[in-house]
C-alpha positions in Angstrom: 11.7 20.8 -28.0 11.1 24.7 -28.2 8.3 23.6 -30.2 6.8 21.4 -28.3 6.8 23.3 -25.2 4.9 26.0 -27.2 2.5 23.9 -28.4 1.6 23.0 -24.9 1.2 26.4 -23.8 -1.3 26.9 -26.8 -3.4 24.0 -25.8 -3.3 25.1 -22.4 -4.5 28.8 -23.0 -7.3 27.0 -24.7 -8.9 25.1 -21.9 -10.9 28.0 -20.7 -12.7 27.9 -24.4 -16.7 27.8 -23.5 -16.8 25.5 -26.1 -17.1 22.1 -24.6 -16.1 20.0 -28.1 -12.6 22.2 -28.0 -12.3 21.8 -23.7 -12.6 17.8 -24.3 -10.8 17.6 -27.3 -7.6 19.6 -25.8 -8.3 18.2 -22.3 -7.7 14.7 -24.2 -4.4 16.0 -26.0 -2.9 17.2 -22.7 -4.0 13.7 -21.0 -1.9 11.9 -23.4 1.2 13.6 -23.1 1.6 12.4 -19.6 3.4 13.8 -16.8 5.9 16.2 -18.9 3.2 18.5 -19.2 2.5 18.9 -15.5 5.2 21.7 -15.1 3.2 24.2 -17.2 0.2 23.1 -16.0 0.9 24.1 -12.8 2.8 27.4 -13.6 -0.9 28.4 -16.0 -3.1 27.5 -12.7 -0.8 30.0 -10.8 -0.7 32.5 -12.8 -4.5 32.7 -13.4 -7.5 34.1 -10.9 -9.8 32.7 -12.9 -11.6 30.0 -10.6 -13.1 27.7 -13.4 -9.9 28.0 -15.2 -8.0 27.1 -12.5 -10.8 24.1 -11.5 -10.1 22.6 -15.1 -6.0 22.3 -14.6 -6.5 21.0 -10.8 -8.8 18.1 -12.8 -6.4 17.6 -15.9 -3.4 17.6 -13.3 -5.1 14.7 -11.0 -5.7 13.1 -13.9 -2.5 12.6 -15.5 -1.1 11.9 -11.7 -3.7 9.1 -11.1 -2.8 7.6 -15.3 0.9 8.1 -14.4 0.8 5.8 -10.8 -1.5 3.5 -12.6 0.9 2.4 -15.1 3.2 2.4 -12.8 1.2 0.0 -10.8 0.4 -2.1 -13.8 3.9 -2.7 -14.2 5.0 -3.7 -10.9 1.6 -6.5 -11.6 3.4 -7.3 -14.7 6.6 -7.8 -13.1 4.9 -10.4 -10.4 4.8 -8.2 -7.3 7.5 -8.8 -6.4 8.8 -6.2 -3.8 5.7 -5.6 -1.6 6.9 -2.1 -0.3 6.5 -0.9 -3.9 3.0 -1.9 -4.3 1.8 -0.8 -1.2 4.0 2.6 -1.9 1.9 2.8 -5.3 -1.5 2.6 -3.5 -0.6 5.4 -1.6 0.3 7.6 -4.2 -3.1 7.3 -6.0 -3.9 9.5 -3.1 -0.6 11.4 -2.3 0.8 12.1 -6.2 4.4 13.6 -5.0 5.1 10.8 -2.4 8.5 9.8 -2.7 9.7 6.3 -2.2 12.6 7.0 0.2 9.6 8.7 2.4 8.9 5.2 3.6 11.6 3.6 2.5 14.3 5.3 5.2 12.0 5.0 7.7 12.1 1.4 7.7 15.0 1.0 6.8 15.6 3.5 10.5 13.8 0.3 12.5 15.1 -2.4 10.5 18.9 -0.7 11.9 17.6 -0.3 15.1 16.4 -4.6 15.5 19.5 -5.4 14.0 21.4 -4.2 16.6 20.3 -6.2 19.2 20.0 -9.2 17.6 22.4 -11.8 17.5 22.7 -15.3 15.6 22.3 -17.1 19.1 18.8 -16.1 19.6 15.9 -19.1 19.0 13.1 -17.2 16.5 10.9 -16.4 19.6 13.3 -14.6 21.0 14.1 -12.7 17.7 10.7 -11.7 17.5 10.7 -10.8 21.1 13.2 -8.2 19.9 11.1 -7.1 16.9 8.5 -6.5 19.2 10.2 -4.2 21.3 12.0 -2.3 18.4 8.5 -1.7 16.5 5.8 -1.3 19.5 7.7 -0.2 22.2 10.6 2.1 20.8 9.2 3.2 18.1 5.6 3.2 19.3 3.4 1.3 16.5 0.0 0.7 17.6 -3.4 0.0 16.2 -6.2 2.5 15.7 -8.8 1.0 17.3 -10.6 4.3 17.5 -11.0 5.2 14.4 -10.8 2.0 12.4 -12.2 2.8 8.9 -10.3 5.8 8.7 -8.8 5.2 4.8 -5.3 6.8 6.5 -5.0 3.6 8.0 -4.3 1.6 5.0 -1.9 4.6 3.6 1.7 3.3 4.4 3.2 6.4 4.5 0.2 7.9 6.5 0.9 4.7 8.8 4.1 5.2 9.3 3.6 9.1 10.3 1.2 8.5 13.1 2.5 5.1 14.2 -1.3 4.2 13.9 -2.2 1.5 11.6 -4.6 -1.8 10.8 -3.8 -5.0 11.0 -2.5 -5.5 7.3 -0.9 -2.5 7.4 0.8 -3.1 10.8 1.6 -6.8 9.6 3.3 -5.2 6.2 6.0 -3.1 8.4 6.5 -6.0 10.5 7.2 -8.1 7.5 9.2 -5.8 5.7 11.4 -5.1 8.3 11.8 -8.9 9.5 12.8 -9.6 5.9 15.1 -7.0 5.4 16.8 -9.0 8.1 17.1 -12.3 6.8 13.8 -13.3 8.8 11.6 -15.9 7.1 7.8 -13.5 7.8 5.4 -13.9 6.0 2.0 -12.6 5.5 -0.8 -14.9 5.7 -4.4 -13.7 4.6 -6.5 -14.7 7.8 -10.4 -13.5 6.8 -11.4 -10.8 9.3 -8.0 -10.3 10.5 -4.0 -10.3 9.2 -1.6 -12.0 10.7 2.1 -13.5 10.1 3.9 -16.7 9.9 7.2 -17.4 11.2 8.6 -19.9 8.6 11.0 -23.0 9.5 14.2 -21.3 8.3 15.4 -25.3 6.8 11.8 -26.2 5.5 10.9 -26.0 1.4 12.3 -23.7 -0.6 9.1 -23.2 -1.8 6.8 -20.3 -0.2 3.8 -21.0 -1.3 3.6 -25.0 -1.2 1.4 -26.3 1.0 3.9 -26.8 3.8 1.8 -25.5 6.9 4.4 -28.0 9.0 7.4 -25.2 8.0 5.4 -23.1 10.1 6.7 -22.3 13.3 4.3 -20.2 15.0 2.2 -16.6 13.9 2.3 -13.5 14.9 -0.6 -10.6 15.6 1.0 -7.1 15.2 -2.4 -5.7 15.6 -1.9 -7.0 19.3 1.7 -5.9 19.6 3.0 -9.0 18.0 1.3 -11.5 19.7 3.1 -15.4 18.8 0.1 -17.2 18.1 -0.3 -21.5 17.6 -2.2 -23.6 15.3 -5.0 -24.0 18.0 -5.6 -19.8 18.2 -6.2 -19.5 14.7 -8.6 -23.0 14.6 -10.0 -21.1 17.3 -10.3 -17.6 15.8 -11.9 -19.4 12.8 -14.5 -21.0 15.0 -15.6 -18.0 16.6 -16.0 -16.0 13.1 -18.1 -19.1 12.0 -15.8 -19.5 9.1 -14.5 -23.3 7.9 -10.5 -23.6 8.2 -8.7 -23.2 5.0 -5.8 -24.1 3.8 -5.1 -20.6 2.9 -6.0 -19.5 6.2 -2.6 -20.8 7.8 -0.4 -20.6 4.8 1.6 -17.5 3.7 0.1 -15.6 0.8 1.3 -13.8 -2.1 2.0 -9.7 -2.4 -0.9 -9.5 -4.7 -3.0 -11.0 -2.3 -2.2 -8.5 0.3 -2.3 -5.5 -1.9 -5.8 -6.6 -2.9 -6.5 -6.8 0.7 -5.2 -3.2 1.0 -7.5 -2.1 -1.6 -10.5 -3.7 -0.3 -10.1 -2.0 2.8 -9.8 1.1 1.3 -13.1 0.9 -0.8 -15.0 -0.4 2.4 -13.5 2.8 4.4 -14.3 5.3 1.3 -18.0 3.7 1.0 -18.9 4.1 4.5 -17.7 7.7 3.9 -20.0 8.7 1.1 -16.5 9.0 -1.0 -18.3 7.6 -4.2 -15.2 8.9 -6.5 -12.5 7.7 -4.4 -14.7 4.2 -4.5 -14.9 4.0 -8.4 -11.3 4.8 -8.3 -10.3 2.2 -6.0 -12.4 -0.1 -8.1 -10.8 0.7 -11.5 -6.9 0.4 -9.6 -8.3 -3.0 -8.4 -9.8 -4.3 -11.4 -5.7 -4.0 -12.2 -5.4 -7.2 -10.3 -5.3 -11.2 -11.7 -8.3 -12.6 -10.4 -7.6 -16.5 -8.9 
């Protein structure tokens, strides 16, 4: 171990060789070694005044960070998707490398105690959601950000959840996540130019994704304060956008789907920014994804 730990030091000391060939070639060996080596990395940047020197470990540490939370997100692709909070927590730490899960995590898990107090098993699902609504956007003060729309913050959960300002998808995840957490059948659905929710029948199929849009009992809007929403508003929404109704359009989708939608949003916010990096970075986490 005592080895190792000097051999890191050594390759570290050489990243301020002028040599390129020797800065790439260490730069390379740190890479690989992953996130162990980020402790002495760290410790060399403050220990040193010299501003290239120090420029070269910010770059090799934001490197290994972004590798790290990649794999990680791989993995949870791998493994299906199959607790959305985690992918959307993942996204999120491409840009905020020492996020902690429980940083969102008790948070919601603060709201999701807070509904189940005043719910009860003799409440109808509209009235349910009547008390989800008042929990989330009137207690705890959720809102949209109409004002500044594109900010890339907006599709950040934990950057959501800090200003209580969000975008319809990332609104709709909080909502979802909490409703489930409470035995709630919400679900997102992937509405083009919006994101909405459906409340599922609780005794309809078993099956999520089946094309079952009669299990659906109404939708919801959290990006208008949980709005219940029919059949006829989202023919109508569709009509107006000039987009043909889809299956898909009414039907709950799947936590890759939403994820993707995340990440779309965030390379449409970066681009209009002139954030070319944070766009090619986006792109590479997205390419990531099973395409349908």
């Amino acid at each position: 171990m005592e080895e190792t730990g000097n051999e890191i030091k050594a390759l570290i000391n050489l990243l301020d060789d002028p040599n390129d060939d020797v800065f790439k070639t260490v730069s390379e060996n740190l890479v690989q070694k992953g996130p162990d080596v980020i402790p002495e990395l760290e410790k060399a940047w403050e220990n040193s005044l010299d501003k290239l020197y120090q420029e070269r470990l910010e770059d090799l540490i934001q490197r290994i960070q972004f590798n790290t939370t990649k794999d990680e997100f791989a993995f949870w692709i791998r493994n299906g998707g199959q607790e959305l909070l985690q992918g959307v927590y993942l996204i999120a730490k491409f840009q905020f490398p020492d996020l902690k899960f429980s940083e969102i995590d008790d948070p919601i898990e603060r709201i999701k105690k807070d509904v189940w107090l005043e719910l009860n098993d003799n409440l109808t699902a509209l009235e349910k959601v009547k008390v989800l609504n008042h929990i989330i956007f009137e207690i705890h003060k959720f809102s949209k950000n109409s004002t500044n729309f594109y900010n890339p913050q907006n599709s950040f959960i934990n950057q959501v959840i800090e200003t209580k300002r969000g975008n319809p998808i990332s609104l709709a995840i909080i909502y979802s996540e909490i409703g489930q957490r409470l035995g709630l059948p919400i679900y997102g659905v992937n509405l083009p130019k919006n994101f909405i929710l459906a409340y599922r029948d609780e005794h309809g199929s078993n099956n999520l994704f089946e094309d079952q849009a009669e299990d659906i009992l109404f939708y919801i809007n959290p990006y208008k304060s949980g709005a219940v929403l029919g059949k006829r508003e989202i023919d109508y929404f569709l009509k107006q956008q000039k987009l043909d109704p889809q299956k898909r359009f009414y039907l709950p989708c799947k936590n890759l789907d939403i994820v993707q939608r995340v990440i779309n949003n965030l390379i449409n916010s970066y681009d209009r920014l002139g954030f070319t990096e944070k766009v090619s970075q986006f792109e590479e986490i997205q390419r990531l994804i099973p395409q349908a």
